[in-house]
C-alpha positions as CSV (number, residue, x, y, z in Angstrom):
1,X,-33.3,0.1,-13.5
2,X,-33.4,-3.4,-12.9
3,X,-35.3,-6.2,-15.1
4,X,-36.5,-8.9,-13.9
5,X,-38.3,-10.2,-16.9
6,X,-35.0,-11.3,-18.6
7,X,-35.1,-15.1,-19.9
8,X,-32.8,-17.3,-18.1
9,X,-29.2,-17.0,-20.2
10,X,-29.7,-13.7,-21.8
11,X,-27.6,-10.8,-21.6
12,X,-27.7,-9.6,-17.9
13,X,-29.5,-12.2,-16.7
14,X,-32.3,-12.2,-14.4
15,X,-32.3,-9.7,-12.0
16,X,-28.9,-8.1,-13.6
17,X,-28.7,-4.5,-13.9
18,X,-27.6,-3.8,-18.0
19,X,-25.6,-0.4,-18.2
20,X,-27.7,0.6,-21.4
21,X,-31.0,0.5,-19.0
22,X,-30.2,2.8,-16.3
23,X,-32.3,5.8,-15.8
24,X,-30.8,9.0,-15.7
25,X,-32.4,9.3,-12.2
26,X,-30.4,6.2,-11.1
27,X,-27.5,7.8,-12.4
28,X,-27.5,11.2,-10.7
29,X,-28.3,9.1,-7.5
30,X,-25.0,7.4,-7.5
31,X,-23.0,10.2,-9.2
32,X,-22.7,12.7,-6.4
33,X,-22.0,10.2,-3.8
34,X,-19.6,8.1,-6.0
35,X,-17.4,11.2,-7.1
36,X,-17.3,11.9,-3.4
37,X,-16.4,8.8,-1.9
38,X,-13.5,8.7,-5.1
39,X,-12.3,12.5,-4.3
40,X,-11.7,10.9,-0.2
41,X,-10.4,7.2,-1.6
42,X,-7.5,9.7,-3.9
43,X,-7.1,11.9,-1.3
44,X,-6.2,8.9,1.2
45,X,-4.0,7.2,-1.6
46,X,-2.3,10.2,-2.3
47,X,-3.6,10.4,-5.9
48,X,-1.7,13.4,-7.9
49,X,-4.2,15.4,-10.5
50,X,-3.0,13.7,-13.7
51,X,-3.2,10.4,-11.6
52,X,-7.2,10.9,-10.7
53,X,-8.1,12.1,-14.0
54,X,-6.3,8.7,-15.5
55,X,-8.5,7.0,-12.9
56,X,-12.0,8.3,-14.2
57,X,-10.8,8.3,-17.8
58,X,-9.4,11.4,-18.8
59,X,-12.2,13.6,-18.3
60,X,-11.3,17.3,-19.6
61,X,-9.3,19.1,-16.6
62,X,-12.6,21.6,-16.5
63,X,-15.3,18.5,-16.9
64,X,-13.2,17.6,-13.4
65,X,-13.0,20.7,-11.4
66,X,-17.4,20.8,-12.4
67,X,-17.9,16.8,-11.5
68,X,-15.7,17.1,-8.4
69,X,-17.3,21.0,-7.1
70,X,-20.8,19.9,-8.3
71,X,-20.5,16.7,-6.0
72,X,-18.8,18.4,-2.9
73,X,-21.3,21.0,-2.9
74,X,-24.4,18.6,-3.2
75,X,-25.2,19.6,-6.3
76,X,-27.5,17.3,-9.0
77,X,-24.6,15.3,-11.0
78,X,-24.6,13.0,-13.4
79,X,-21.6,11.4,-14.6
80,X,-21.1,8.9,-17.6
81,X,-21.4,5.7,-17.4
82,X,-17.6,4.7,-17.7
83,X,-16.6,7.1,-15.2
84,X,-19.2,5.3,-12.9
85,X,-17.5,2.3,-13.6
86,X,-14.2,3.6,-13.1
87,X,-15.5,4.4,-9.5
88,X,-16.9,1.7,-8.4
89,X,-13.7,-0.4,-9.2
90,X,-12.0,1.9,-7.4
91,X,-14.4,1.7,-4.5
92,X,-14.3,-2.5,-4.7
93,X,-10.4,-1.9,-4.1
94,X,-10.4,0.1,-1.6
95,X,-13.2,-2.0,0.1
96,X,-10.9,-4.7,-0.1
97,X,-7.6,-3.6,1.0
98,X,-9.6,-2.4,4.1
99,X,-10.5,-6.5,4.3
100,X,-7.0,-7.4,3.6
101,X,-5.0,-5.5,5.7
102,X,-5.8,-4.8,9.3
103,X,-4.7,-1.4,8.8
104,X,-4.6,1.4,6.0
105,X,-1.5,2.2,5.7
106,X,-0.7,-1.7,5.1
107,X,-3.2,-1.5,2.3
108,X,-2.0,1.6,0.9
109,X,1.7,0.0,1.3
110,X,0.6,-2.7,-0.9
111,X,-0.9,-0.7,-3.7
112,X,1.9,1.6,-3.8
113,X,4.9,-1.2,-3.6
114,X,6.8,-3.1,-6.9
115,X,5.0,-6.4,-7.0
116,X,6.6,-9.5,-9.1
117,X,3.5,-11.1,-9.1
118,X,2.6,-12.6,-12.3
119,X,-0.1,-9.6,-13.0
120,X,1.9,-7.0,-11.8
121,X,5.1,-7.7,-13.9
122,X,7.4,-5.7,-11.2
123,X,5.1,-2.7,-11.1
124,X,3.3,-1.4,-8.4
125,X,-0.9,-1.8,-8.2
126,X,-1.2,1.3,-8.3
127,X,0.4,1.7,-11.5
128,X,-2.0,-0.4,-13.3
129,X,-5.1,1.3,-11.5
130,X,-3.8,5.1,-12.4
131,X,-3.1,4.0,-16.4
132,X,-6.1,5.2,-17.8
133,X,-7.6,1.9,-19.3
134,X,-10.4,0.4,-17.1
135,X,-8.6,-2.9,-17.7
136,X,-5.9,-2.1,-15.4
137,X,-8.5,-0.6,-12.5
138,X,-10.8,-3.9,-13.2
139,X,-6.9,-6.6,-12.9
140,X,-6.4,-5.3,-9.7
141,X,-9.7,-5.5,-8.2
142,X,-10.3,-9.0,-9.4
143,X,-7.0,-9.6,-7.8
144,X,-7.5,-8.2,-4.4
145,X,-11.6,-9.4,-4.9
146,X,-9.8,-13.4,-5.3
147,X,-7.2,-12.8,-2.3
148,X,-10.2,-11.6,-0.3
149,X,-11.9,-14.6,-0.9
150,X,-9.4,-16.7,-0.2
151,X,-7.5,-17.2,-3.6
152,X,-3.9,-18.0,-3.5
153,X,-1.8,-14.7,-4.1
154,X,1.5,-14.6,-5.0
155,X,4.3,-13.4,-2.0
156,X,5.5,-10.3,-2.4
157,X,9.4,-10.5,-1.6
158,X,10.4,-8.5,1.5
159,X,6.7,-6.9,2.0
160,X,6.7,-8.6,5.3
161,X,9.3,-6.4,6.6
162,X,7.3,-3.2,5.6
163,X,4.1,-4.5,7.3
164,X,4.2,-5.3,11.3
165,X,2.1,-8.0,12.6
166,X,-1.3,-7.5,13.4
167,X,-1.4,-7.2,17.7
168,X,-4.6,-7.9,20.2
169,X,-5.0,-3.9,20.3
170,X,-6.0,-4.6,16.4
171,X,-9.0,-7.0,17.1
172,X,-12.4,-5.6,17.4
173,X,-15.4,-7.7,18.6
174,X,-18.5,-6.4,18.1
């Protein structure tokens, strides 16, 4: 739930959402939807098993199979807070490659390819966002949230020859 009463410069601030005040409701409106969207963002990425359960945490293998069958069938769900979390980073970078990169695969390409940037440290982005810590899901999304923006990111040698150019079949005016 939101709360608008909060005083200028307090925790949340006005008009914040604080984690601790959420309703169950709230949560088993997002959880279903959330745990969807994540199964088809893993899917796309071509998360393994061990990989997706790193992503939400390390839930049990069981607490899985039940969040992931509970939300495909429509089922009431509600998962905890962290794995919520966990999702919506997930869903920011996938939002944002999508920005990024004119096409998918490009985006995917990136996330999946050793990067010397200064974050990175020669790994892949992936790597970071499948290591089980929220940190690592949270460095790459305020990485690809800044590039988005407009930030300065750091070159990735020879990713231009993995990526064509973007041609006029690739534009879209609405």
């Amino acid at each position: 739930m939101i709360d608008d009463t909060r005083k200028e410069g307090s925790p949340g601030g006005p008009g914040m959402v604080v984690i601790m005040d959420l309703a169950i409701a709230d949560v088993r409106r997002v959880s279903g939807p959330g745990m969807r969207a994540f199964l088809a963002i893993a899917d796309r990425w071509g998360l393994t098993a061990r990989e997706q359960l790193n992503v939400l945490g390390k839930p049990g293998h069981s607490a899985y199979r039940r969040w992931a069958t509970r939300a495909l069938s429509g089922a009431e769900l509600a998962l905890p807070i962290d794995t919520l979390l966990r999702i919506s980073a997930v869903l920011g970078i996938h939002r944002a490659l999508r920005t990024i990169f004119a096409r998918d695969d490009d985006g995917i390409r990136w996330l999946k390819s050793p990067n010397s940037g200064p974050l990175f440290g020669g790994q892949a982005p992936l790597a970071l966002v499948t290591n089980a810590t929220q940190d690592g899901i949270l460095v790459v999304r305020r990485h690809l949230d800044a590039w988005r923006g407009g930030l300065f990111a750091t070159p990735v040698p020879g990713f231009d020859d993995l990526v064509s150019p973007s041609t006029s079949d690739d534009l879209l005016f609405l």
